[in-house]
C-alpha positions as CSV (number, residue, x, y, z in Angstrom):
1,X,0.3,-9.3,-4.6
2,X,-2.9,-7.2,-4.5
3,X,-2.2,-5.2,-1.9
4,X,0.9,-3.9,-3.6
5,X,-1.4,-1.6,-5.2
6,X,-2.6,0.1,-2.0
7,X,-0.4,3.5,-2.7
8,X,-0.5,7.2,-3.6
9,X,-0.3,8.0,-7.5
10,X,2.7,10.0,-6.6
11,X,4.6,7.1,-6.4
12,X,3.4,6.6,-10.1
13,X,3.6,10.0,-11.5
14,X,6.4,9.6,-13.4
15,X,4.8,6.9,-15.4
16,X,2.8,9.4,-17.0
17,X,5.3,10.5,-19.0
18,X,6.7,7.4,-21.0
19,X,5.3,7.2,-23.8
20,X,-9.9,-19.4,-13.2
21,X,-8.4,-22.2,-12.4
22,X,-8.3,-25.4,-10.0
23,X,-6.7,-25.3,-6.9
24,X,-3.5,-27.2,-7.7
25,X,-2.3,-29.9,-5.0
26,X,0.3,-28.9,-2.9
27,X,3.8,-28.2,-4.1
28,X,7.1,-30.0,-3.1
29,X,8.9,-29.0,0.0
30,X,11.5,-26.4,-1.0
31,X,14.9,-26.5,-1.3
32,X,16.8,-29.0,1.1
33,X,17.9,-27.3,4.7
34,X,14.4,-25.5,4.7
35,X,12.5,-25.8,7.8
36,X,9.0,-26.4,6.2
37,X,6.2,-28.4,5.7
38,X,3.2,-27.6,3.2
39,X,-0.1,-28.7,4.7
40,X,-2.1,-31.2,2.8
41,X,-5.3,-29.9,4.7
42,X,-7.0,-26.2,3.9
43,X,-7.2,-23.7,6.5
44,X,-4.4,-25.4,8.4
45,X,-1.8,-22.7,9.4
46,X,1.2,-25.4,9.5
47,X,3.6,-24.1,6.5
48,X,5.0,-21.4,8.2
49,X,8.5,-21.4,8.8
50,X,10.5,-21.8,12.0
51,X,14.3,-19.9,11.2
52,X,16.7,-20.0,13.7
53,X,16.8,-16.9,16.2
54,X,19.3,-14.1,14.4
55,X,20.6,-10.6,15.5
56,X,21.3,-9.0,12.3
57,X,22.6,-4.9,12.2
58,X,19.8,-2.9,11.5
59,X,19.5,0.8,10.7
60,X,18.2,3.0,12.6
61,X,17.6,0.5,15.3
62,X,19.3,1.3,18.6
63,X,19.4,1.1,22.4
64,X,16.0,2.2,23.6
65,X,15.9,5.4,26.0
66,X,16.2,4.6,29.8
67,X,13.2,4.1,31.9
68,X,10.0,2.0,31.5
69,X,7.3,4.1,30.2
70,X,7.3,7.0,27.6
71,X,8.8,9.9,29.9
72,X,12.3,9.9,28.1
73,X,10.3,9.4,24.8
74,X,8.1,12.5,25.1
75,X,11.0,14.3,26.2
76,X,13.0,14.4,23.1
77,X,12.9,17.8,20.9
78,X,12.4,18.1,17.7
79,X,15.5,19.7,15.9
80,X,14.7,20.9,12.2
81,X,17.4,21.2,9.5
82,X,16.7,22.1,6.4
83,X,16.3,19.7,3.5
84,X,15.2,20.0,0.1
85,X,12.4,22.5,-1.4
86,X,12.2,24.4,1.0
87,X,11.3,22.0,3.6
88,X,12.9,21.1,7.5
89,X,14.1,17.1,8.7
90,X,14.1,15.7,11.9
91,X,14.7,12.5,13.2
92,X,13.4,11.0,16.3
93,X,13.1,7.6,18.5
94,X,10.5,5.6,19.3
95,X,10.2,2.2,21.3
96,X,11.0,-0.7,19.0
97,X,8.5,-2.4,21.2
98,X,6.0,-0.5,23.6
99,X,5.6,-3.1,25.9
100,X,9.3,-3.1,26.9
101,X,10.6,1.0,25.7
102,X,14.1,0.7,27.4
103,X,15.2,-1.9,25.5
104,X,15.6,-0.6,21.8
105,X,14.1,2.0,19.7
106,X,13.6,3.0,16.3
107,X,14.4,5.8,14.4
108,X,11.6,8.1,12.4
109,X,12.8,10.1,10.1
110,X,10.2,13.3,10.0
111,X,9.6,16.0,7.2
112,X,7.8,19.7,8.3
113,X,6.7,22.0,5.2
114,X,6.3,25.2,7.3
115,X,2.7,27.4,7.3
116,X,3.0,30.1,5.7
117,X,-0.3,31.9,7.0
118,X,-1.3,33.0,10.4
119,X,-3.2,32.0,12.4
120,X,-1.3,29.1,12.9
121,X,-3.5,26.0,13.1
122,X,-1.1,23.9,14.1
123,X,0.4,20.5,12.2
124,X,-1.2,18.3,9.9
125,X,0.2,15.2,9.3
126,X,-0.1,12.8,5.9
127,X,0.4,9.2,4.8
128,X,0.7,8.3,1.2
129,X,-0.9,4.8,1.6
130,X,1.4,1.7,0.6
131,X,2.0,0.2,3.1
132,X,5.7,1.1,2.6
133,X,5.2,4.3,0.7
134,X,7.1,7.3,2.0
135,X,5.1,10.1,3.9
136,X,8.5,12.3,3.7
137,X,8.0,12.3,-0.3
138,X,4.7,13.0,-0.2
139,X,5.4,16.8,1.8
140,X,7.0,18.6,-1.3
141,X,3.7,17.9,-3.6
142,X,1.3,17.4,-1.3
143,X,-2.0,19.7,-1.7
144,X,-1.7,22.7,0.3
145,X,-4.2,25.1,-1.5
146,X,-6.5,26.3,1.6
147,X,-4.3,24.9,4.0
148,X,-1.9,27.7,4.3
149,X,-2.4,27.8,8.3
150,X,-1.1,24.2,8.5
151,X,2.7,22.9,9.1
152,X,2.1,19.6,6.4
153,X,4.3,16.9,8.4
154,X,5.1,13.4,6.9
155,X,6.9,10.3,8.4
156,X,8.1,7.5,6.9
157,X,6.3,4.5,9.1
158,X,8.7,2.5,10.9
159,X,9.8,-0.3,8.7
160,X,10.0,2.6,5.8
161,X,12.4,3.9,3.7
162,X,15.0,6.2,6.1
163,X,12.6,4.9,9.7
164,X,14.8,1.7,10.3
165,X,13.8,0.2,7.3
166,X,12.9,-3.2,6.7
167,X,15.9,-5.1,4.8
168,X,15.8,-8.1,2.8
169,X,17.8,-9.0,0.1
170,X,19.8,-7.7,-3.1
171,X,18.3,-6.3,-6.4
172,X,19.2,-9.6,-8.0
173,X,17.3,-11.3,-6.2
174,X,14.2,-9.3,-6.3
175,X,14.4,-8.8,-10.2
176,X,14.4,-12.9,-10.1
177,X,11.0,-12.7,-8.1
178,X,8.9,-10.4,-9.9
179,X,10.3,-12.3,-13.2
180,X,8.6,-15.6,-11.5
181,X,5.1,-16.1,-13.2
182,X,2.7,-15.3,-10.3
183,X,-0.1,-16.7,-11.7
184,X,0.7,-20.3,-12.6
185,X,-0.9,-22.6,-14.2
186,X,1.3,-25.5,-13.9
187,X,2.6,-27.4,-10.8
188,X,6.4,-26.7,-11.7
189,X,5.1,-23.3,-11.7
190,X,3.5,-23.1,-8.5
191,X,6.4,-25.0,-6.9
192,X,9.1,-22.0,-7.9
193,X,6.0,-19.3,-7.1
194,X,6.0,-21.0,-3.3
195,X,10.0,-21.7,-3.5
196,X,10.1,-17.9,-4.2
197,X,8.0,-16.6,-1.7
198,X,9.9,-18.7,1.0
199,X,13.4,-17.5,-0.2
200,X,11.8,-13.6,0.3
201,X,10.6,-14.4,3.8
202,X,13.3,-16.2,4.8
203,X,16.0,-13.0,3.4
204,X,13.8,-10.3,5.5
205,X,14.4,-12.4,8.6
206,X,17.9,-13.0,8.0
207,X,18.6,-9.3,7.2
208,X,15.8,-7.5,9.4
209,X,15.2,-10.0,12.4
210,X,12.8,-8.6,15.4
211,X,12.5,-5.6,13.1
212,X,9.4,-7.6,11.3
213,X,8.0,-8.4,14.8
214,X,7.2,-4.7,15.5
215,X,6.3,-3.0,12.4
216,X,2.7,-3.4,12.6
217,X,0.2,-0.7,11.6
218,X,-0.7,-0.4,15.5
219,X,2.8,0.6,16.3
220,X,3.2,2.8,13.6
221,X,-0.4,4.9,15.4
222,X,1.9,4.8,18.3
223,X,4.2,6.4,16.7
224,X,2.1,8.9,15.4
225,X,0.7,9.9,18.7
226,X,4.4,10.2,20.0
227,X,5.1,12.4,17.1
228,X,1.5,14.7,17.8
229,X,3.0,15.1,21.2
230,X,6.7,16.0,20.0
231,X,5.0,19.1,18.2
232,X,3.4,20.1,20.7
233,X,-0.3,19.7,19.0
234,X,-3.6,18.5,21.4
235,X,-5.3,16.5,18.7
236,X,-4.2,15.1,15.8
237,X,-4.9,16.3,12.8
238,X,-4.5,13.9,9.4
239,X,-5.3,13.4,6.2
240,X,-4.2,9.7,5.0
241,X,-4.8,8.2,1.3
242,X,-5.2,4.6,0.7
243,X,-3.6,2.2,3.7
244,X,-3.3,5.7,5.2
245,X,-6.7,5.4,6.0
246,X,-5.8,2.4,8.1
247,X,-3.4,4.7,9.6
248,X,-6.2,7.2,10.5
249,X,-8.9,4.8,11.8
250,X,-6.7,2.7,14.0
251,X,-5.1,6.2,15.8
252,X,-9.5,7.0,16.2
253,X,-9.9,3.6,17.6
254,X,-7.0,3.9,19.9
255,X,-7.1,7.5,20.6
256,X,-10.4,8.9,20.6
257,X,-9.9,11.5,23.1
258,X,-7.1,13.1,21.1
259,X,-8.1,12.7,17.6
260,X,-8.6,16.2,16.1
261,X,-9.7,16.3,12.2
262,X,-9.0,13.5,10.2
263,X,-9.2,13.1,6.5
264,X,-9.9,9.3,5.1
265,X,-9.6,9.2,1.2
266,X,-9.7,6.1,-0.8
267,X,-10.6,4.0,2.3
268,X,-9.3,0.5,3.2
269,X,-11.2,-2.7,4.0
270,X,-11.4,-2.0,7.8
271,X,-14.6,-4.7,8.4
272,X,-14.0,-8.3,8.5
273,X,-16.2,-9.2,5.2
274,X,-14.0,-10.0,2.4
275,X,-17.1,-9.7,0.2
276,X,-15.5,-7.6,-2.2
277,X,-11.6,-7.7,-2.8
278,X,-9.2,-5.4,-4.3
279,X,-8.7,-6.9,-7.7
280,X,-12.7,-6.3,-8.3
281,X,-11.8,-2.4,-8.1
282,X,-9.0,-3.0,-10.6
283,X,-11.5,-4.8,-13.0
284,X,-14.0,-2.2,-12.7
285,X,-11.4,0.8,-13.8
286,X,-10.3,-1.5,-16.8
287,X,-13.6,-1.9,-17.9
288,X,-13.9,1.7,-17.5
289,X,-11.0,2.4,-19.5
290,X,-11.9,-0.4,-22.2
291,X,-15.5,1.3,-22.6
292,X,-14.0,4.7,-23.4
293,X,-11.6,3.1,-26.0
294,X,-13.7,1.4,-27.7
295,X,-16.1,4.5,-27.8
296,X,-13.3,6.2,-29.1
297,X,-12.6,3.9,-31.8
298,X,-9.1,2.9,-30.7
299,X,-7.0,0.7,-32.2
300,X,-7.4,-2.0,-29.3
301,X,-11.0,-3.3,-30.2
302,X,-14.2,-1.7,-30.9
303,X,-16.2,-2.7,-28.1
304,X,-15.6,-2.7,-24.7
305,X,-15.5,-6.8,-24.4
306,X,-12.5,-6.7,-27.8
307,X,-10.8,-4.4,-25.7
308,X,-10.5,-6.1,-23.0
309,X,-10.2,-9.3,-25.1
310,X,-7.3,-7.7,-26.5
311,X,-5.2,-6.8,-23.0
312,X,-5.9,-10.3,-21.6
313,X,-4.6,-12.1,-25.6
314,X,-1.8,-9.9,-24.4
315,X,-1.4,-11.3,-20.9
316,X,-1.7,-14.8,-21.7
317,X,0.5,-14.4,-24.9
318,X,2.9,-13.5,-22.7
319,X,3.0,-16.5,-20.2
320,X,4.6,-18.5,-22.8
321,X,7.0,-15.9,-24.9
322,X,7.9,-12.7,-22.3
323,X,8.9,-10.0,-24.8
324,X,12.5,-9.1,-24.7
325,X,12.5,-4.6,-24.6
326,X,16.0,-2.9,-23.6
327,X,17.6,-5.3,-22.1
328,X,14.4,-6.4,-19.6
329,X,12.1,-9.1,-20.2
330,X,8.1,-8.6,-20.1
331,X,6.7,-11.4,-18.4
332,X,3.1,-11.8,-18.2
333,X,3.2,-10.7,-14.0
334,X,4.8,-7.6,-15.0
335,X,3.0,-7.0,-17.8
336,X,-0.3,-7.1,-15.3
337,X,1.5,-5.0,-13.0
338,X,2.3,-2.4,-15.9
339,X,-1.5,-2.0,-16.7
340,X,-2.5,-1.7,-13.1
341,X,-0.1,1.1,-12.9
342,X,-1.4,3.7,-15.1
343,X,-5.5,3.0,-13.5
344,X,-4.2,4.9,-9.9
345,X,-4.5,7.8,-12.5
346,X,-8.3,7.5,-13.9
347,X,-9.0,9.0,-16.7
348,X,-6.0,10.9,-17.4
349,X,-3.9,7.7,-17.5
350,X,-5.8,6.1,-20.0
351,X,-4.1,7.8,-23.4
352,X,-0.7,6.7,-22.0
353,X,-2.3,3.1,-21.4
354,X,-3.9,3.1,-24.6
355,X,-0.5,3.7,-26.4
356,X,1.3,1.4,-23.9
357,X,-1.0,-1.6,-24.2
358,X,-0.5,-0.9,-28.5
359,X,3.4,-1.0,-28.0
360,X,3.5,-4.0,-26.2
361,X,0.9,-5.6,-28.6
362,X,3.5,-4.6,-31.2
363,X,6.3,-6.2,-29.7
364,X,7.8,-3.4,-27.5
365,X,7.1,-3.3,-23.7
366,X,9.3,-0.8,-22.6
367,X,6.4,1.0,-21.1
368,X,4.5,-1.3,-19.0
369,X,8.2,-2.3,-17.5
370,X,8.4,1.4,-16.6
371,X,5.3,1.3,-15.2
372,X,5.7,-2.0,-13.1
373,X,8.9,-0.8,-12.0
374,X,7.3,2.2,-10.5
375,X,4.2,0.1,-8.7
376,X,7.2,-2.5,-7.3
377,X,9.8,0.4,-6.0
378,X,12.2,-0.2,-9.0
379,X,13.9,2.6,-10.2
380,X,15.8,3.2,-13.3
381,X,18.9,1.8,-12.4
382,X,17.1,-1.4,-11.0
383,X,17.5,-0.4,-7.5
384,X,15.0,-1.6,-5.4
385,X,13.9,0.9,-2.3
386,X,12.5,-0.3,0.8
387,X,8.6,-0.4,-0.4
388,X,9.0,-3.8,-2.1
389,X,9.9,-5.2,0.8
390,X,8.0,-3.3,4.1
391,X,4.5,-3.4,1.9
392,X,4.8,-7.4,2.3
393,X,6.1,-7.4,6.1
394,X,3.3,-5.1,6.6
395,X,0.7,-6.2,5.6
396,X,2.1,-9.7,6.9
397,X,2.2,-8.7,10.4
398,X,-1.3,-7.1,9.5
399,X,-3.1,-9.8,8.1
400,X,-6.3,-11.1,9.9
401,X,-5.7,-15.1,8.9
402,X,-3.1,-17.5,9.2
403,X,-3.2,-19.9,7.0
404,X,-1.5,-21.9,4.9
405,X,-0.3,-22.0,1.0
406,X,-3.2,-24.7,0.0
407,X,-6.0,-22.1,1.0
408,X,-4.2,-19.4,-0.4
409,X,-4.7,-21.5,-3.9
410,X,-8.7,-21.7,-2.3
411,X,-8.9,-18.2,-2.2
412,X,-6.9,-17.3,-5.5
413,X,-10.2,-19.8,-7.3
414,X,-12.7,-17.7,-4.9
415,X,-10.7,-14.0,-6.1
416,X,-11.2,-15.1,-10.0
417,X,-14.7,-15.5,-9.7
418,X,-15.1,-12.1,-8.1
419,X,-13.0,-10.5,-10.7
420,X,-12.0,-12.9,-13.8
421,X,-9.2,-10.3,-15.3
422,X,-7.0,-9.0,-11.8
423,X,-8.5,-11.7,-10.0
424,X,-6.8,-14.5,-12.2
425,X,-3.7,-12.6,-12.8
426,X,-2.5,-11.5,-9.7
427,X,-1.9,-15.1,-8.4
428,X,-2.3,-16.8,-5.3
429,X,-0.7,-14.8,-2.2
430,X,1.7,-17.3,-0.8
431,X,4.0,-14.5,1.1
432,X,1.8,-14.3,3.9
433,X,1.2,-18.3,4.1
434,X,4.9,-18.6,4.5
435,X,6.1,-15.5,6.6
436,X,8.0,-16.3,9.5
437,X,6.5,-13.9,11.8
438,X,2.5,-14.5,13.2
439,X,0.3,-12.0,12.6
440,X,-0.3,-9.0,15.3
441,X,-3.4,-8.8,17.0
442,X,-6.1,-7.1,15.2
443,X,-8.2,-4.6,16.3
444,X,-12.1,-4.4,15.7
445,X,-12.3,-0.8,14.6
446,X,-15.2,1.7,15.3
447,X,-13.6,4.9,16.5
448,X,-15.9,5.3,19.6
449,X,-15.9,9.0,21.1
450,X,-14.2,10.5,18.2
451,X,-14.9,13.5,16.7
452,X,-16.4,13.5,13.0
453,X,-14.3,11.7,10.6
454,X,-14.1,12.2,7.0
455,X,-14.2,9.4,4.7
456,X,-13.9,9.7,1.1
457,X,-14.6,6.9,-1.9
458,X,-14.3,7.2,-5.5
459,X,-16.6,5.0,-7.2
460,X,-14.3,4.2,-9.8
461,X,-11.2,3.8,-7.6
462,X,-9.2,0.7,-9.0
463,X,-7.0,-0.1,-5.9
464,X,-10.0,0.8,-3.0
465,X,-13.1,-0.1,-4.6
466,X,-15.9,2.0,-3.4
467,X,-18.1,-0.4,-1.7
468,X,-14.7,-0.5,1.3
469,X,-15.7,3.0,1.8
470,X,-19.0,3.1,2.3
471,X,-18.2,0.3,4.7
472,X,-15.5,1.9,6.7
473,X,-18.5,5.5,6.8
474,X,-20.4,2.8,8.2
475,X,-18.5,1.0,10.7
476,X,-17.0,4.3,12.2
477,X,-19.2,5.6,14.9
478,X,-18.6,9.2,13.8
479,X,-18.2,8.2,10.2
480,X,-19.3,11.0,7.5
481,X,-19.5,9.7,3.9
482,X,-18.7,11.4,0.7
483,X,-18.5,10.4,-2.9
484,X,-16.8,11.1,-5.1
485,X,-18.2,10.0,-8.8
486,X,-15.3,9.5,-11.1
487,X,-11.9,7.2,-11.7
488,X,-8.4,6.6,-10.5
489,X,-7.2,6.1,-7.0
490,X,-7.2,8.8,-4.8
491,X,-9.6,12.3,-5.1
492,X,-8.6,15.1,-3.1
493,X,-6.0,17.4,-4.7
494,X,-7.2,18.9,-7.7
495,X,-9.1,16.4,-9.1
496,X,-12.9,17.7,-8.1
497,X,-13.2,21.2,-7.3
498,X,-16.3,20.0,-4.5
499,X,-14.0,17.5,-2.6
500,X,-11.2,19.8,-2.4
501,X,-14.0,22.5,-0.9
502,X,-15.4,19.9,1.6
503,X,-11.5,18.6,2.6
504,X,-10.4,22.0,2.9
505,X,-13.4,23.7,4.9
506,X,-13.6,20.8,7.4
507,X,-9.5,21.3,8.3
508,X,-9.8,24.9,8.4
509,X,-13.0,25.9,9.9
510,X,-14.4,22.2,11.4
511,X,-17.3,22.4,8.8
512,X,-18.9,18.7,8.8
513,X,-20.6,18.2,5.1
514,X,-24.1,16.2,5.1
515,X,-23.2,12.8,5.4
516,X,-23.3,10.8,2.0
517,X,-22.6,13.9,-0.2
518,X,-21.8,13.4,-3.7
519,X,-19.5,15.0,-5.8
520,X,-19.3,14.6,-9.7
């Protein structure tokens, strides 16, 4: 799905180092005992599935702290232990559901790097992005050149990887989903895609229950302002990439008053205007990256239109004979996934994709099944983590329609106009169509009586395209805009000098830059 790209290159690091059609008609019911009916009619929201109520053991969820309101909540301490590189853990509990506190909680699992320079300026908190990614991993490498006076504190969002995490089923299982062909171009095809998707949604309720009822990115701001309190802090202070800035700009909508300095980079579509779509941002970096091939002379094509000619001979090869490479198979959906994976890194991905594309044209795809495996959550021993499966209950639970599986195949023809490479190949989102939760009520999101908020865009970011940024600048009443002018997902951290100076002078010293300031 598309917005299984929303996430921080760290999650992708490590791949650094290997070296239009018709909307079909509407597919069979699935398998027998399945409580589901496909809608013959667009827009009609009538295929999601009713499962039968379940009370499945979760971790991390427990009996919720006495008392109806937040007292017992705010009361908790945080106690630090030390973890790995140098770093302190904590875990705390916070209302599975607000409205009702007492009756269970979650657990957060919390991760403090420690200032190391006086005068204290109290905590900062980070989000990777994902949804799903964890803000624990992202403490050890995150940027802290200039921010010396800060304790850097990440969380993994409830529904994340040790914060009652959201449970679905086995490896097997989800190395036989991402081997289906998400982009398909037959009705057999389509029938197993939407088969699929069921059998995924139907697993997380089974194994996760409520859980996927309260996961929602306006509990997990909740959360954070539970945790801001817990520290002791009087604002908030953030810095969120990707679907962290969803995280950011939903705590200034619902917390003006104690919003401190927040740091917005590679913003998220916050507006309602699906104008311009993710897989748009991921054909603009691979044109980027075809340009400077072909200007290079590789050996994928000597103009920008061969090389892309090239990848896409390679995708569609693929649909019919996945290449076999040690012991995997690289379908044509993974094969997508594999190429999206090394444009989080801009320009410095592009040799590794170069080589990797070449390989795979050459019969071996190790490398973009590394890479896909790192965008999915896989890991080497095929061990799935909780990402694979919170990004889709999150963004489920987050979604602002609900409708059914025939306009997903509407808006799958509508996505490959927009962008004919990702647009085509990333499929028609059926997760969402058949989730068996309804979404959460979303908010309209403007941030009125914040302080200055900081919102950076790349303008060649491949998972937030640029334009979402401006927009977000725009829609926030206290907004500030600045661009950067370059590749890859993500800017602040030592990939323009001028960003990091504007990111690190507004934390430390409050210094607002002129809005719409452009760095190259």
């Amino acid at each position: 799905m598309p917005s299984a790209f929303r996430l921080s290159a760290l999650l992708l690091a490590a791949a650094l180092a290997l070296t239009a059609c018709d909307a079909p008609t509407p597919a069979p019911t699935p398998q027998a005992g399945a409580r589901i009916h496909l809608s013959a009619v667009p827009g009609v929201a009538v295929d999601r599935p009713v499962l039968p109520d379940v009370n499945p053991t979760v971790p991390g969820l427990v009996a919720g702290l006495p008392g109806g309101d937040l007292t017992a909540y705010i009361a908790q301490k945080l106690t630090w232990t030390g973890c790995a590189d140098g770093t302190q853990c904590a875990v705390v509990l916070a209302p599975l559901d607000y409205a009702n506190p007492a009756e269970k909680a979650v657990t957060l699992s919390v991760r403090r790097k420690a200032a190391t320079a006086t005068p204290r300026l109290g905590t900062l908190f980070i989000n990777p992005g994902g949804p799903g990614a964890s803000g624990k991993d992202e403490v050890a490498s995150f940027a802290t050149k200039g921010l010396e006076q800060y304790d850097i504190v990440g969380w993994d969002p409830r529904g994340v990887g040790d914060s009652t995490p959201v449970r679905c089923y086995g490896d097997a299982q989800a190395d036989a989903f991402n081997n289906l062909d998400l982009s398909p171009d037959t009705e057999t095809e389509r029938a197993t895609l939407v088969e699929g998707a069921y059998d995924l949604a139907r697993s997380c309720w089974e194994n996760s229950g409520s859980l996927l009822e309260h996961i929602s990115t306006v509990e997990t701001v909740r959360d954070l302002d539970l945790l801001r309190q817990l520290v002791g802090d009087r604002q908030l202070h953030f810095f969120g990439y990707s679907y962290g800035t969803q995280i950011g700009a939903t705590y200034a909508e619902l917390f003006p008053a104690n919003t401190g300095r927040l740091v917005l980079d590679a913003a998220v579509n916050i507006t309602d205007n699906d104008d311009v779509i993710q897989a748009m941002g991921f054909d603009l970096a691979l044109g980027n990256f075809a340009a400077w091939c072909a200007q290079k002379k590789c050996e994928l094509g000597s103009s920008k239109q061969a090389v892309l000619d090239t990848i896409t001979t390679l995708f569609d090869r693929l649909d019919g004979r996945p290449l076999r490479s040690g012991g995997r198979t690289l379908t044509q959906s993974l094969a997508v996934e594999g190429v999206a994976a090394f444009l989080y890194f801009g320009t410095q991905g592009w040799p590794s994709l170069e080589a990797s594309i070449a390989s795979a044209v050459d019969g071996n795809g190790s490398n973009l099944l590394r890479a896909s495996s790192f965008l999915i959550g896989r890991d080497e021993n095929g061990h799935y983590g909780s990402l694979f499966y919170s990004l889709q209950a999150i963004s489920c639970l987050d979604s602002d329609t609900d409708t059914g599986v025939l306009h997903a195949d509407v808006v799958w023809k509508e996505d490959a106009g927009k962008a004919p490479i990702f647009g085509k190949y990333f499929g028609p989102q059926y997760g969402c169509a058949l989730w068996p939760v309804r979404p959460a009520r979303q908010l309209d999101i403007k941030g009125t009586g914040a302080k200055p908020l900081l919102v950076i865009g790349g303008t060649g970011d491949n998972a937030t395209p640029y334009q979402q940024a401006v927009a977000m600048a725009k829609q926030l009443t206290s907004g500030v805009l600045v661009t950067y002018e370059g590749n890859g997902h993500g800017t602040f951290g030592g990939k323009s000098a001028c960003v990091d100076r504007i990111v690190v002078a507004y934390l430390v010293n409050g210094a607002v830059p002129a809005d719409g300031v452009r760095c190259t």
